[in-house]
N, C-alpha and C positions, 0 to 999 in steps of 0.2 A: 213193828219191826224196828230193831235197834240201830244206831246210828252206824255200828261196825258190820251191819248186815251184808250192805251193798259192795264195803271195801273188801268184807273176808271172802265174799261169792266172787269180786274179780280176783282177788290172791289169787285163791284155787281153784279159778278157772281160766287161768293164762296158761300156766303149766302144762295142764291137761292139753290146749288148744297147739300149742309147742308143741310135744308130744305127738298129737294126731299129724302135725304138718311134716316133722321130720318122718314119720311112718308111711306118708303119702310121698315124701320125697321119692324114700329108699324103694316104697313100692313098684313107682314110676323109674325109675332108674333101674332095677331089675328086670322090666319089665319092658324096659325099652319105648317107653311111653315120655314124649317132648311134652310135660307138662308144666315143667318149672326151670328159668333161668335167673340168675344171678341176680339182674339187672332188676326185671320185676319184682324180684321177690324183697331185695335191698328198697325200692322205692316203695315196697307196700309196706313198710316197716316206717319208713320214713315218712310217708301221712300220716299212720298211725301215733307215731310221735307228737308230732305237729297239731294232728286236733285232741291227743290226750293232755298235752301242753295247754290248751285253749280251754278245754274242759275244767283242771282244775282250775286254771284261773278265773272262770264264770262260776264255780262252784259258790261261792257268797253269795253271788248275787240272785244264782237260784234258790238260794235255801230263802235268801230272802224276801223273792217275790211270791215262790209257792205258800209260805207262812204266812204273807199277808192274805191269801187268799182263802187257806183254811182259818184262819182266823175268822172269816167271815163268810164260813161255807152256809152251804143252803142244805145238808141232811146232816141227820148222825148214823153212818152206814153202821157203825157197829164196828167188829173185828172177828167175826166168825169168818167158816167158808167161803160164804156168800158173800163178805166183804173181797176176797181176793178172786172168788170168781169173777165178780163183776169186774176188780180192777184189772185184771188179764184183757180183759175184751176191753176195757174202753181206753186201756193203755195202748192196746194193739192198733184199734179204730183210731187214735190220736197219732199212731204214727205211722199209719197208712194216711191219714189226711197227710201230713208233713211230708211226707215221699209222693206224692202226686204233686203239691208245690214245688217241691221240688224238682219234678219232671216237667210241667209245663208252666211254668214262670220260669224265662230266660235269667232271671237273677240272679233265681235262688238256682237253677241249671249250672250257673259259673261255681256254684259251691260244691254241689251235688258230681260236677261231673267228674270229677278226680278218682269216685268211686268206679267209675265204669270207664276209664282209659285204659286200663290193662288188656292187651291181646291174648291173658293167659284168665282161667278160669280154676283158681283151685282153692288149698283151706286158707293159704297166705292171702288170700284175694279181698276175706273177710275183717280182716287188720288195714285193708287198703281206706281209708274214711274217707270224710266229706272234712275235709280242715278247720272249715267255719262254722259248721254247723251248730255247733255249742253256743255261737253268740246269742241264736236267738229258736234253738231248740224251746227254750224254757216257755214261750209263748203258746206250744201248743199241750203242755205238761201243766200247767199255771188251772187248766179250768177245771182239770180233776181234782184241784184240791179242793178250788172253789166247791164243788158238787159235794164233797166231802172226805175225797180220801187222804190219806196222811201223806206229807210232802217225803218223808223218808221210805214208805212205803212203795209211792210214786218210782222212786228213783229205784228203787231194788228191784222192783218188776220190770220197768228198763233196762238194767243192768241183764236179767237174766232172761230177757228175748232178744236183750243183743245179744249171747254167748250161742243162741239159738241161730239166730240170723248167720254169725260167723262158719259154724258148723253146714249150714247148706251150700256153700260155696266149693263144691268139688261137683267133679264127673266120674268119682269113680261109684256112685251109688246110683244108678240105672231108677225105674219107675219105682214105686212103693204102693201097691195095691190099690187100696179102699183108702188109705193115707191120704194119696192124690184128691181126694173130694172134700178133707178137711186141712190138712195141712199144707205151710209154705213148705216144698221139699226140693230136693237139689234139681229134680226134672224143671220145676218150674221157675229155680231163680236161676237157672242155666239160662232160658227164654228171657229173661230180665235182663240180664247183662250180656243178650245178642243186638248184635246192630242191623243184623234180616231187617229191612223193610214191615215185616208182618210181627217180629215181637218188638218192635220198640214201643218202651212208653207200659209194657204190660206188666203183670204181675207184682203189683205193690206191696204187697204184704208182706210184712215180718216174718208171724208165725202162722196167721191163718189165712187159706186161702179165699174163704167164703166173702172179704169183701170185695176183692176184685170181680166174684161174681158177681155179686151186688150190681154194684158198681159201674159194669163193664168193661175192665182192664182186665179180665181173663184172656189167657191166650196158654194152650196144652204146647208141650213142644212134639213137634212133629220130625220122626225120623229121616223122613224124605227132602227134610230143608234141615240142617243139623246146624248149631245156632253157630255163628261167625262174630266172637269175642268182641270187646272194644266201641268206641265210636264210629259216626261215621264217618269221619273225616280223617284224614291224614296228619300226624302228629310228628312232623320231624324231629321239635327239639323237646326230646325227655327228660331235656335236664332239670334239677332242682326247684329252680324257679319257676320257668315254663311250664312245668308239668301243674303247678298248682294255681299259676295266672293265665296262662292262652285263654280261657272262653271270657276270663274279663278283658283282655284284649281286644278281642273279635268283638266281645260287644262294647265296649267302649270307641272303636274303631264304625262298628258299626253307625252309631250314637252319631258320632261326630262326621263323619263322613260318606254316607248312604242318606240317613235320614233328611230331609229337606224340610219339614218342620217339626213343631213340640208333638203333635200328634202322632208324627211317623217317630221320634226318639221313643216315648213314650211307649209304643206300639213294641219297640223292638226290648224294653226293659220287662214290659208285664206279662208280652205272647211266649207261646213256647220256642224252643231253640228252630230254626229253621224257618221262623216266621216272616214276610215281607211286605212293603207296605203295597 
């Protein structure tokens, strides 16, 4: 894959994702449907910024750790089918691991949780990012080169199971069949970004559902419990700052004033969010 791969698949595929968001707008506003306000939809624009901002400027340093690493891979996959088959699943698998660090390491929690503040559930939700995420994404993308796949390769197939990812972030697309048993689909990442007691922490996958089964971070969404948006805590100030420091707050607060030694600090930086000594 060519270096203009990655950039020309997000060109024209922002547009299109536009496009889908204002048709969900208008759909919901015809329809009388409280799906999208002002407020969220301006700050799911505004992370988006913020870690596309963060993105290009780790971009050297990605290109440059993934190069060292294919430089001294361990196969020659080749570039057939079954080069990109394989790289689909273990691109997916790579960011299914990084989304579960992400969920239970309170750390990498203060980064991740920007993604799942919003009260609202729709296509703008998918533009809502993780701000930091980029600084050190590359560590869990770095061993696929090593193994053998091409560091530009790498990144294009990222690029085009995020555009997937973004796309599932609505409610107006009800169950999906036989889908449901292989794919990430809107049923299931509605349950992801529910703060229910019974989905939190569920549903990691990007594109496929099959590792959460693995795994055991499955969970179907059930109509009887209809999933309750956002965190669980109460977020009074949304503003700019706030919106993207409160859980380093709370845990730095925590750090410093809860913990009573290195082991309880410690405890509250590596456990998942909600963890005590």
């Amino acid at each position: 894959m060519e270096v203009f791969g990655e950039t020309a698949l997000l060109i024209w595929s922002t547009p299109v994702i536009v496009a889908l968001i204002i048709a969900e707008v208008l759909w919901t506003h015809f329809h009388k449907v409280k799906a999208y306000t002002l407020k969220e939809t301006l700050t799911n624009c505004y992370l988006a910024a913020l870690n596309g901002s963060f993105d290009i400027l780790m971009r050297g340093v990605v290109l440059v750790v993934m190069t060292f690493f294919y430089k001294h891979k361990l196969f020659d996959l080749g570039h057939g089918w079954s080069y990109w088959l394989l790289l689909f699943l273990a691109e997916d698998f790579a960011f299914y691991t990084l989304h579960c660090v992400d969920h239970f390491c309170r750390f990498f929690w203060a980064v991740h949780v920007t993604h799942h503040s919003s009260p609202e559930f729709n296509l703008s939700t998918g533009f809502r990012s993780s701000v930091f995420q980029p600084l050190y994404r590359v560590a869990y993308f770095a061993p696929l080169a090593w193994v053998g796949f091409q560091p530009m390769d790498v990144l294009f197939m990222y690029a085009a199971t995020q555009i997937y990812g973004s796309l599932i972030h609505t409610e107006r697309i009800k169950k999906m069949g036989w889908l449901e048993y292989i794919l990430v689909t809107p049923s299931h990442h509605r349950v992801h970004h529910a703060s229910n007691p019974r989905y939190l922490d569920k549903n990691m996958g990007m594109c496929l559902i099959i590792w959460d089964k693995i795994f055991g971070t499955f969970q179907p969404e059930d109509e009887s419990d209809p999933p309750r948006y956002g965190i669980t805590k109460t977020l009074n100030d949304r503003g700019p700052i706030n919106i993207v420091f409160h859980e380093w707050k709370d845990l730095f607060s925590d750090v410093k004033t809860v913990a009573k030694n290195w082991r309880e600090r410690l405890g509250f930086i590596i456990h998942g969010p909600g963890w005590k000594p």
